[in-house]
Kinemage of the C-alpha trace (Angstrom):
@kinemage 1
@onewidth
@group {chain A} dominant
@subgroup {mainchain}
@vectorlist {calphas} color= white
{ca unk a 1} P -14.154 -12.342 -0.110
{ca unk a 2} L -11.052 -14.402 0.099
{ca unk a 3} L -9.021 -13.483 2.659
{ca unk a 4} L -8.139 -14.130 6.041
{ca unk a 5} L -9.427 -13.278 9.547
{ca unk a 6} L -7.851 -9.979 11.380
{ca unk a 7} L -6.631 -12.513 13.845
{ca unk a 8} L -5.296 -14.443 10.876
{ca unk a 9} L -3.254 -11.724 9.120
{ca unk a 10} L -2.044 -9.904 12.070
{ca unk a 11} L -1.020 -13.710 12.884
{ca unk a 12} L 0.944 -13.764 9.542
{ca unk a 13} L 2.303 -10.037 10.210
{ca unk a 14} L 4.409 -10.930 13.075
{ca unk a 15} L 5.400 -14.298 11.834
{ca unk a 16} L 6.716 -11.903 9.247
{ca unk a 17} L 8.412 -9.577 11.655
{ca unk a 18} L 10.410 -12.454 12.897
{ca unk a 19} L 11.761 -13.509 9.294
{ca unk a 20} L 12.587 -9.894 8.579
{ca unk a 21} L 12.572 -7.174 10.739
{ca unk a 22} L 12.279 -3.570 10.066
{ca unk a 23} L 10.294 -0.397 9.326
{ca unk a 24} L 7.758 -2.028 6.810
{ca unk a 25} L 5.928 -3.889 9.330
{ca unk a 26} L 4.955 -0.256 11.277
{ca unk a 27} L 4.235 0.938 7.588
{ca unk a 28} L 1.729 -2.174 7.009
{ca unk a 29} L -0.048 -1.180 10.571
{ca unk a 30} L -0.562 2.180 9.763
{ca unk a 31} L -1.679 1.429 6.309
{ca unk a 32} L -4.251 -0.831 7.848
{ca unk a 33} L -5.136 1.201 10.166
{ca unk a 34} L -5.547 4.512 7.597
{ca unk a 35} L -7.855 2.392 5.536
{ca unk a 36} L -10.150 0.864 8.568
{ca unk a 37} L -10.434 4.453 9.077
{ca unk a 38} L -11.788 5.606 5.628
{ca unk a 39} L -13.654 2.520 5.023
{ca unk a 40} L -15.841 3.410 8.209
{ca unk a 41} L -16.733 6.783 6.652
{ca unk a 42} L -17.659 5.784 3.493
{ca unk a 43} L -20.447 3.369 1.789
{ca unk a 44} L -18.524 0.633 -0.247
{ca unk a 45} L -15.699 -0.885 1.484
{ca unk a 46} L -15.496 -2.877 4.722
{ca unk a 47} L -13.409 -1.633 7.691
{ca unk a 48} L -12.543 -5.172 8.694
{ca unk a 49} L -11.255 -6.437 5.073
{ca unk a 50} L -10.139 -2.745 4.889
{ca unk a 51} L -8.444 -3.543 7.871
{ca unk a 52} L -7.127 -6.756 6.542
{ca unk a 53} L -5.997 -5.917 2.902
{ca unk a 54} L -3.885 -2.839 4.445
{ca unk a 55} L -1.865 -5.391 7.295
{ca unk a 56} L -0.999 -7.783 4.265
{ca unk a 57} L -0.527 -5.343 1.314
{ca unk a 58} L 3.058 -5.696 1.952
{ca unk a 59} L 3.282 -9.572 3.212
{ca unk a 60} L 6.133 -10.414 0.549
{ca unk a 61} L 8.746 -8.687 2.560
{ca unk a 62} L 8.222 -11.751 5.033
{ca unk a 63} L 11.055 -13.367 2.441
{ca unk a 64} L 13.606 -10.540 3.141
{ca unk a 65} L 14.830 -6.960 1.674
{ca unk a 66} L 13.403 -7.199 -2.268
{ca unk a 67} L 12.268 -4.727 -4.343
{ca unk a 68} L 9.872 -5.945 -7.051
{ca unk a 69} L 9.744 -8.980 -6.352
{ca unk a 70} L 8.265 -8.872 -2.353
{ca unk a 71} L 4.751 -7.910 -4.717
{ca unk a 72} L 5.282 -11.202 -6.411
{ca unk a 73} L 6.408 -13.199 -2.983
{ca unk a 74} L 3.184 -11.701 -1.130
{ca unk a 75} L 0.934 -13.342 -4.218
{ca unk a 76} L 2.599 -16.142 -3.865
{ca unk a 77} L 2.170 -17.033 -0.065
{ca unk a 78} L -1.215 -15.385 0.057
{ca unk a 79} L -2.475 -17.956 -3.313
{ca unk a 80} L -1.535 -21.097 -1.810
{ca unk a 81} L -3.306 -20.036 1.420
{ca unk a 82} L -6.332 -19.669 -0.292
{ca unk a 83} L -6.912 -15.908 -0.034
{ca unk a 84} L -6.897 -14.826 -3.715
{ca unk a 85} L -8.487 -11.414 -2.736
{ca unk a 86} L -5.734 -10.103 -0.510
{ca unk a 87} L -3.455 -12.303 -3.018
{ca unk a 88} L -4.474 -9.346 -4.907
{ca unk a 89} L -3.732 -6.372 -3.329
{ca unk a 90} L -0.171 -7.844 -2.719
{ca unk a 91} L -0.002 -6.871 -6.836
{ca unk a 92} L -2.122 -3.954 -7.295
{ca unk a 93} L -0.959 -1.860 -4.192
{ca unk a 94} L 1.955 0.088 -6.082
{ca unk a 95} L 0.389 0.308 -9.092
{ca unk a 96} L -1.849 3.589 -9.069
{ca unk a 97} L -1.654 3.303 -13.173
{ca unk a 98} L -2.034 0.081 -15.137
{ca unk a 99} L 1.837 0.515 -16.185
{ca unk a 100} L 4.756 -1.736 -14.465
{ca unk a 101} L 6.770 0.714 -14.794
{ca unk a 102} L 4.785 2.585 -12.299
{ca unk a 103} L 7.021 0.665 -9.678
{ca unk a 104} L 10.234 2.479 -9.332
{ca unk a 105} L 12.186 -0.192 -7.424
{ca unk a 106} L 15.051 -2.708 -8.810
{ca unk a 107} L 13.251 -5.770 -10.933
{ca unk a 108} L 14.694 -8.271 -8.811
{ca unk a 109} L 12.693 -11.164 -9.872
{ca unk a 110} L 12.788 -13.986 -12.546
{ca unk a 111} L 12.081 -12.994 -16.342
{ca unk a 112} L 9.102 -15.167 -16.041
{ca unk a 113} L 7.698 -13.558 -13.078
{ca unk a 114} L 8.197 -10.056 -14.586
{ca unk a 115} L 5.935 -11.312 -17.462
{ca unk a 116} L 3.295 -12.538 -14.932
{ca unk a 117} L 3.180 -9.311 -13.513
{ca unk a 118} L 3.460 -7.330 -16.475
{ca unk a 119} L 0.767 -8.883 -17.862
{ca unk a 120} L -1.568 -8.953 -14.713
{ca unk a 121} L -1.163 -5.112 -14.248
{ca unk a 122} L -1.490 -4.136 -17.822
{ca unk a 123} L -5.113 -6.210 -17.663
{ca unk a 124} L -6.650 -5.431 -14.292
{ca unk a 125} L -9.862 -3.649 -13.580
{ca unk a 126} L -8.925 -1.730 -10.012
{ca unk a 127} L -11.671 -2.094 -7.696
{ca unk a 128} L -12.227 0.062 -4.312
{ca unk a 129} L -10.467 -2.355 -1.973
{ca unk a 130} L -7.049 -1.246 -4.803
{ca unk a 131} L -7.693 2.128 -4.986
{ca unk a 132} L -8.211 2.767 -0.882
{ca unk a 133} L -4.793 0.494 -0.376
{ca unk a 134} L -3.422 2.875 -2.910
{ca unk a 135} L -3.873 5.612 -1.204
{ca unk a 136} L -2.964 4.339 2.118
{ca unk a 137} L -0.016 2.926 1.291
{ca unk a 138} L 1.206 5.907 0.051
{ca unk a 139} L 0.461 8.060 3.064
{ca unk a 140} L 1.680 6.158 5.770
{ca unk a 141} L 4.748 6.191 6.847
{ca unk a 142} L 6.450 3.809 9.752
{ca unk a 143} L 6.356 7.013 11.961
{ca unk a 144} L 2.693 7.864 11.183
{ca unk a 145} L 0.238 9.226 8.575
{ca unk a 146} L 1.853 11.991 6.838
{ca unk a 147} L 1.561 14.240 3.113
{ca unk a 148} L 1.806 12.200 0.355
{ca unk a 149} L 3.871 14.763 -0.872
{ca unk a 150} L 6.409 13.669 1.459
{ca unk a 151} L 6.300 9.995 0.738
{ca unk a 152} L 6.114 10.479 -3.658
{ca unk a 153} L 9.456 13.185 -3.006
{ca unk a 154} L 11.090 10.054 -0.659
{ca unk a 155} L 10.524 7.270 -3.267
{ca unk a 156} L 11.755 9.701 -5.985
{ca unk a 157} L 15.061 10.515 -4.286
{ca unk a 158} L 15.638 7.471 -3.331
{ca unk a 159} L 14.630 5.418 -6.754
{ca unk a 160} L 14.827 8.100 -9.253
{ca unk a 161} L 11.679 9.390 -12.017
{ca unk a 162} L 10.897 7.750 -15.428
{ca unk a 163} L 8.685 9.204 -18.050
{ca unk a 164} L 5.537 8.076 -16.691
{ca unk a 165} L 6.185 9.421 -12.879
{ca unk a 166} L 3.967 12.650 -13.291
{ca unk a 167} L 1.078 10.310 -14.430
{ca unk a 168} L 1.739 8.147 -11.528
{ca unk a 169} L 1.586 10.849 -9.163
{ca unk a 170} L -1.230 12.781 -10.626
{ca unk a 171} L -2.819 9.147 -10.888
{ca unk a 172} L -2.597 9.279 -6.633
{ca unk a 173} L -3.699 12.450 -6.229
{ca unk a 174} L -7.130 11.898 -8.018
{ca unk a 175} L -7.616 8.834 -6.102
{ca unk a 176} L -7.319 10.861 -2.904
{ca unk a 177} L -9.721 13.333 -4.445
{ca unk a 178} L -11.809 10.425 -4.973
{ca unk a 179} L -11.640 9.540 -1.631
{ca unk a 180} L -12.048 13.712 -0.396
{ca unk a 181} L -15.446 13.507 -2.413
{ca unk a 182} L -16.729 10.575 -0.870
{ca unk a 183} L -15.690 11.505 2.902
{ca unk a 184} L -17.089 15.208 2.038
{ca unk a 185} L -13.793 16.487 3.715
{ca unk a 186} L -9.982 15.922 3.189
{ca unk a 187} L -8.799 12.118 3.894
{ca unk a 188} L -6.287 14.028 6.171
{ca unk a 189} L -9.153 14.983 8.332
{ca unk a 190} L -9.452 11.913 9.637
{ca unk a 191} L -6.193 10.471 10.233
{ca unk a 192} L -4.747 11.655 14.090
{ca unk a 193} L -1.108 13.282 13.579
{ca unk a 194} L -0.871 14.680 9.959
{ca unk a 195} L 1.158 17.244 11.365
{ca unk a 196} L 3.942 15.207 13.461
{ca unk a 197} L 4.388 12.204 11.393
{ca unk a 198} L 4.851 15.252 8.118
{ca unk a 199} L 7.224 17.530 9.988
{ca unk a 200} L 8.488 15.349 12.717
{ca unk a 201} L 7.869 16.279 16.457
{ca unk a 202} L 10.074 19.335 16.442
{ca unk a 203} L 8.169 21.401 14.279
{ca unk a 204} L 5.789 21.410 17.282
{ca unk a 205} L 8.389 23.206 19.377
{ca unk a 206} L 10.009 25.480 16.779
């Protein structure tokens, strides 16, 4: 596959850090981390590009505080590296369902650009590297792993619903009962601190 070394993207990560700061760079390392985790559990997909897909998934936020378009940005820097397959997942990773408007977030980007991605996500196959950043993206937080219930109710407050927002979310929960069936137990399971990065510390002590 296309894409670069761990060494490489965690490189790239903190380059990123120093352009823009903030929460989504703990997000990325959990996501990464969530899906190394899976991946070494399962059959199909490597830990290491696992590993790799999950620290970049979000790479476009290395230009600063977009909506929309950091999926565009993250192509863009990944493509002219060379790394078309983590080029990728900087598209497919918020799009559960073949649908743009799956993305709740402003369309921040160029006309043209919208079309690019309009027409790349209304045409792609998902493969297993997709689905497993899918699911991780959408059930780790900067504080931790947590529900996804609590991360689809966040995006929802915060972005509003559409008409197609009970597909997408029904669309996520069958991938992580895709994932269940393969692990033979809940993805939850597996990932340390369900509890405290759901409820917060404090509900340990209540």
């Amino acid at each position: 596959m296309k894409i670069p070394s761990v060494e490489e993207a965690k490189s790239f990560l903190a380059e990123a850090e120093t352009a823009n700061p903030g929460l989504w760079v703990q997000h990325s390392k959990n996501t990464a981390l969530a899906a190394r985790l899976i991946a070494e559990r399962i059959q199909d997909p490597d830990p290491e590009v696992s590993y790799v897909l999950g620290l970049l998934h979000d790479i476009g936020r290395r230009e600063g505080r977009f909506h929309i378009r950091h999926l565009i940005d993250g192509y863009r820097f990944l493509s002219d590296l060379g790394y078309e397959d983590a080029a990728r997942i900087s598209l497919t990773h918020s799009f559960p369902i073949a649908n743009l408007d799956a993305y709740m977030g402003e369309r921040d980007c160029s006309h043209e650009e919208l079309l690019f991605l309009e027409e790349f996500v209304s045409s792609v196959e998902f493969n297993k590297y997709d689905r497993l950043i899918q699911l991780c993206d959408v059930i780790s937080a900067p504080s931790g792993f947590c529900l996804m219930e609590k991360r689809l109710v966040d995006v929802a407050l915060r972005y509003g619903i559409n008409v197609i927002t009970t597909s997408v979310w029904k669309a996520r929960f069958q991938i992580m009962a895709d994932f269940d069936d393969e692990l033979g137990q809940s993805v939850y399971s597996i990932l340390p601190g369900i509890i405290e990065g759901t409820f917060g510390e404090e509900f340990l002590h209540d």
